[in-house]
C-alpha positions in Angstrom: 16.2 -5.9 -14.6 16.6 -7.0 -18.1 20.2 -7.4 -19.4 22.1 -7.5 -22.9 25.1 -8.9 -23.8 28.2 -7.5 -24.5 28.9 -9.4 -28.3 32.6 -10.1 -27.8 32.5 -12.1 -24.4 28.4 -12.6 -24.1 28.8 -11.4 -20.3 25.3 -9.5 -19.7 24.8 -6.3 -18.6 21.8 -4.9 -17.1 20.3 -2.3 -19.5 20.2 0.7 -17.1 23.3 1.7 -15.9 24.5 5.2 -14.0 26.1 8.3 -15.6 27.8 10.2 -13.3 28.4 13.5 -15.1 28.2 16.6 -12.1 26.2 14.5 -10.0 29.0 12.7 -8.6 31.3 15.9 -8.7 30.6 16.6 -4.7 32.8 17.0 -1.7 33.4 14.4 1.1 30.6 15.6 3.6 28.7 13.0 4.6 25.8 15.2 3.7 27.0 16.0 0.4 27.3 11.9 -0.3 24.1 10.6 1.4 22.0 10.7 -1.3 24.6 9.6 -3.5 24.8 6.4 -1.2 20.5 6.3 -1.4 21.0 6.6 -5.3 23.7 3.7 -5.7 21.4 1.5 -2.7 18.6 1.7 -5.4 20.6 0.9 -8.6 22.1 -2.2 -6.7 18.3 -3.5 -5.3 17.2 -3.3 -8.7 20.3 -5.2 -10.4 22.1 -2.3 -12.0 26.1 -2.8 -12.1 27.3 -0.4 -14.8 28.4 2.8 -13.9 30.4 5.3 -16.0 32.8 8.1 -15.0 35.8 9.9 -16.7 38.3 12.8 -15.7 37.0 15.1 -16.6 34.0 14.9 -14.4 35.6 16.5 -11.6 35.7 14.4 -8.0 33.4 12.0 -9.5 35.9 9.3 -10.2 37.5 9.6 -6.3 33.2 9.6 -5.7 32.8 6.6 -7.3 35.9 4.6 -6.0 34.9 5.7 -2.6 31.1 4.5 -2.6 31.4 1.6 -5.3 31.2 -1.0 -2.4 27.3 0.1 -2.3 27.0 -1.7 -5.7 28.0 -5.6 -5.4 29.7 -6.6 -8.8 29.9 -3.2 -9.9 30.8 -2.7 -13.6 33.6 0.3 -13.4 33.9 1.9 -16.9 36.1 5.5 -17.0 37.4 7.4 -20.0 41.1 8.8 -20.8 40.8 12.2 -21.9 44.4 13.4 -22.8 46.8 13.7 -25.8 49.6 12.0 -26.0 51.0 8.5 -24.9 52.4 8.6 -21.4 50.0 11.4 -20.8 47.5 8.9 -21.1 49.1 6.3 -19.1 49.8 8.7 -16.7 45.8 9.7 -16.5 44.3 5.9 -16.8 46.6 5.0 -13.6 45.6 8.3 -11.8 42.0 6.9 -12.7 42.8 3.5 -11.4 44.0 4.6 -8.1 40.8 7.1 -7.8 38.3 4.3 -8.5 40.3 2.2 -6.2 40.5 -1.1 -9.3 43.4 -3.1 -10.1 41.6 -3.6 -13.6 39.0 -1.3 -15.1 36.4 -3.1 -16.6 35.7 -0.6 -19.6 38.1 2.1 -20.6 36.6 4.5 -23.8 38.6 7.0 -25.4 36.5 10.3 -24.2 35.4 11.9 -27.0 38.0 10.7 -29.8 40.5 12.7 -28.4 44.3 11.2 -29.7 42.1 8.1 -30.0 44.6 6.1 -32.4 47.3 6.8 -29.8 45.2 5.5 -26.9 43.9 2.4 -28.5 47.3 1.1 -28.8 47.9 1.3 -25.3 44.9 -0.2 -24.1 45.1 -3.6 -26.6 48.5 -4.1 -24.8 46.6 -3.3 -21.8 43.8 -5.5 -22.3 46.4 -8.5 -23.3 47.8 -7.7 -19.3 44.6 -7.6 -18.0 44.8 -3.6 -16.7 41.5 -3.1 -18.5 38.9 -6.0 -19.7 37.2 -3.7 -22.8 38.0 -0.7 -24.7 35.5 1.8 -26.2 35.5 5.1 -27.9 33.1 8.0 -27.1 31.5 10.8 -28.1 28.3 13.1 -27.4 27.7 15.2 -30.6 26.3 13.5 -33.7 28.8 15.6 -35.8 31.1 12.9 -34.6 29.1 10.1 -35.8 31.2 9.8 -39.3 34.4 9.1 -37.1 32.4 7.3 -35.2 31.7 4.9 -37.9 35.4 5.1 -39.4 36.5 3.6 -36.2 33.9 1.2 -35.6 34.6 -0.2 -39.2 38.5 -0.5 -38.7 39.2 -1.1 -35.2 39.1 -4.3 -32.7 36.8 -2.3 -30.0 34.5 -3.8 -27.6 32.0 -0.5 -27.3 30.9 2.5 -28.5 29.2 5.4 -26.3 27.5 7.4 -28.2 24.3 10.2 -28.2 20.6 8.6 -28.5 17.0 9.8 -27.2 13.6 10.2 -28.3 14.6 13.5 -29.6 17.8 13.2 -31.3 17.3 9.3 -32.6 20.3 10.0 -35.5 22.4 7.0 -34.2 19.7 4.8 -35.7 20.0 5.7 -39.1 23.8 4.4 -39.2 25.8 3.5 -35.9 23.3 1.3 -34.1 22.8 -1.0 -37.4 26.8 -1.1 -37.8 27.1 -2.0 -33.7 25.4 -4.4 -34.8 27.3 -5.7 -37.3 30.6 -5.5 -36.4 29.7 -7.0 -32.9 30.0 -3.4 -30.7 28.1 -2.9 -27.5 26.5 0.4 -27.1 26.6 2.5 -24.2 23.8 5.2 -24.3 24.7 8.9 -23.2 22.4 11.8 -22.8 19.1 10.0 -23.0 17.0 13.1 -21.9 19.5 15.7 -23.7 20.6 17.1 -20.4 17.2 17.6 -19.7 15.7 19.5 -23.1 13.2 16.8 -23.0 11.6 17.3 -20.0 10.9 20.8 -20.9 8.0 20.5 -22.5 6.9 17.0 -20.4 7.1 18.7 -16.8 4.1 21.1 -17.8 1.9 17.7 -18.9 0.3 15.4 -17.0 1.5 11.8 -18.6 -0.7 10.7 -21.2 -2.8 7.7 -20.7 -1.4 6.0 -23.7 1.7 5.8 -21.6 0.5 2.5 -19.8 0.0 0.6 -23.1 4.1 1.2 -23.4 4.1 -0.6 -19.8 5.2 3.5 -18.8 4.9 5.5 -15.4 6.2 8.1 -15.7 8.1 10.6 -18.8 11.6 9.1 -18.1 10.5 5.9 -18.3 8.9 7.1 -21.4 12.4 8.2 -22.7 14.0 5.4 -21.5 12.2 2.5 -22.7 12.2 3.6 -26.1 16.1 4.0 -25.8 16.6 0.4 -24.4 14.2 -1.6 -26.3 16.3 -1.1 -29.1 18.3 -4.5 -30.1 21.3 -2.7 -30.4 21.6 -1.0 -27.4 23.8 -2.5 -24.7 22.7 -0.6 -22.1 21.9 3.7 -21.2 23.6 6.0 -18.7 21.7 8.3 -17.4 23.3 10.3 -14.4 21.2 11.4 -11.1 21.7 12.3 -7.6 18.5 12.1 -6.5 16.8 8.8 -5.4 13.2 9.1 -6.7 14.9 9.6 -10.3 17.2 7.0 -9.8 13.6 4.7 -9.6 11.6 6.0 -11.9 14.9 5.4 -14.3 15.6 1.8 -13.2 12.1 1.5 -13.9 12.1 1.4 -17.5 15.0 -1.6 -17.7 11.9 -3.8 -15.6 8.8 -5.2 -17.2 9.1 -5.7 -21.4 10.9 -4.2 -24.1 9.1 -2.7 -27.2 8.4 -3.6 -30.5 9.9 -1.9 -33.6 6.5 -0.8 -34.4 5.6 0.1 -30.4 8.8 1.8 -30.7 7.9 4.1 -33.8 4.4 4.9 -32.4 6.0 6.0 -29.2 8.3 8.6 -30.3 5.5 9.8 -33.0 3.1 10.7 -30.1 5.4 12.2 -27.9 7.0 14.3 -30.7 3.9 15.8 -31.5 2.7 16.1 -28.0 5.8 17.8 -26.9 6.5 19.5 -30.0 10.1 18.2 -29.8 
């Protein structure tokens, strides 16, 4: 799979990584986990390492500490969603000990929330090695001026943040400034949870679809997401296998053009009518 680099250590990340927003929220069945094991066998085959979780997703952080070992060299990145200062020690240990880590490789502040109070703790973290990078997050583009305001004042390593083929606002401002100021960008909701499949599922795929090196409509989505040069890497979360592929998919074979890029989303705009 082709990998990026995270600007402030140049360690490289393979561009798909795994969400694991409700699909990791299950029960301890075997039968509830095996396909999560099948999902996470697939992601490691095809290089992927980064997988992202957060409290508030339910059991998935217990999920993920208990099947991690399925993915060699995982990269482990979890979110502190909490006010206050011992509060959110109190909630990045509990995380710790659920994602069974001595050190969490990427902590984000989930969705801005006290995120001045948090970032203090987790430079004096990051100096005692409990956590190698920090982030802040969000999933609305109303956040995107805060977004900016932090990106443009603080010393963090990544920013997680909305982009797809149907909501490409992060372009305009964030991406270019990620870019800038050194920032690796973690992808969330590439397909919209789902609101860009509605339209797709009732079309067959589109020859033009193999000039873009594409299979299938979430490699579609995908590869426009990652073959942006800004873009670190994108999350998006499964429990099912065959998605898992068709996802990992679009991090193999090449990246697009600018131009590739901007006659991609104008065809599948009008085709889909998103």
């Amino acid at each position: 799979m082709i990998s990026r680099t995270i600007p402030h250590s140049r360690e490289a990340l393979p561009v798909i990584g795994l969400g694991t927003w409700q699909t990791f929220d299950v029960g301890a069945t075997e039968s509830e986990r095996r396909p999560l094991v099948e999902v996470l066998h697939r992601f490691a085959a095809a290089g992927g390492k980064v997988i992202d979780s957060s409290p508030m997703y339910g059991n998935s952080e217990e999920v993920v500490g208990a099947l991690k070992e399925n993915v060699p060299g995982a990269f482990v990145a979890t979110k502190v969603w909490t006010r206050g200062r011992e509060n959110g020690i109190e909630q990045m240990t509990r995380s710790m000990q659920l994602l069974r880590v001595r050190s969490v490789d990427l902590m984000q502040v989930h969705n801005l929330v006290d995120w001045k109070t948090h970032l203090d703790t987790l430079a004096l973290w990051k100096k005692i090695g409990r956590v190698r990078y920090t982030g802040v997050t969000h999933y609305q583009t109303g956040a995107f001026p805060q977004l900016a305001s932090i990106m443009s004042g603080e010393a963090i390593d990544f920013v997680q943040l909305p982009f797809s083929i149907s909501v490409p606002d992060a372009e305009q401002r964030l991406l270019p400034l990620a870019h800038d100021r050194g920032i690796a960008v973690l992808v969330n909701r590439p397909f919209e949870a789902g609101v860009v499949f509605r339209n797709a599922r009732s079309r067959t795929l589109p020859e033009w679809a193999s000039e873009y090196d594409c299979k299938s409509w979430a490699e579609v989505f995908l590869r426009w997401i990652v073959s942006h040069p800004a873009v670190t890497g994108v999350i998006p979360a499964t429990r099912n296998p065959l998605h898992m592929s068709e996802d990992l998919r679009a991090g193999d074979g090449r990246m697009l053009t600018t131009k590739e890029r901007a006659e991609l989303r104008k065809k599948v705009v009008e085709l889909l009518a998103l």
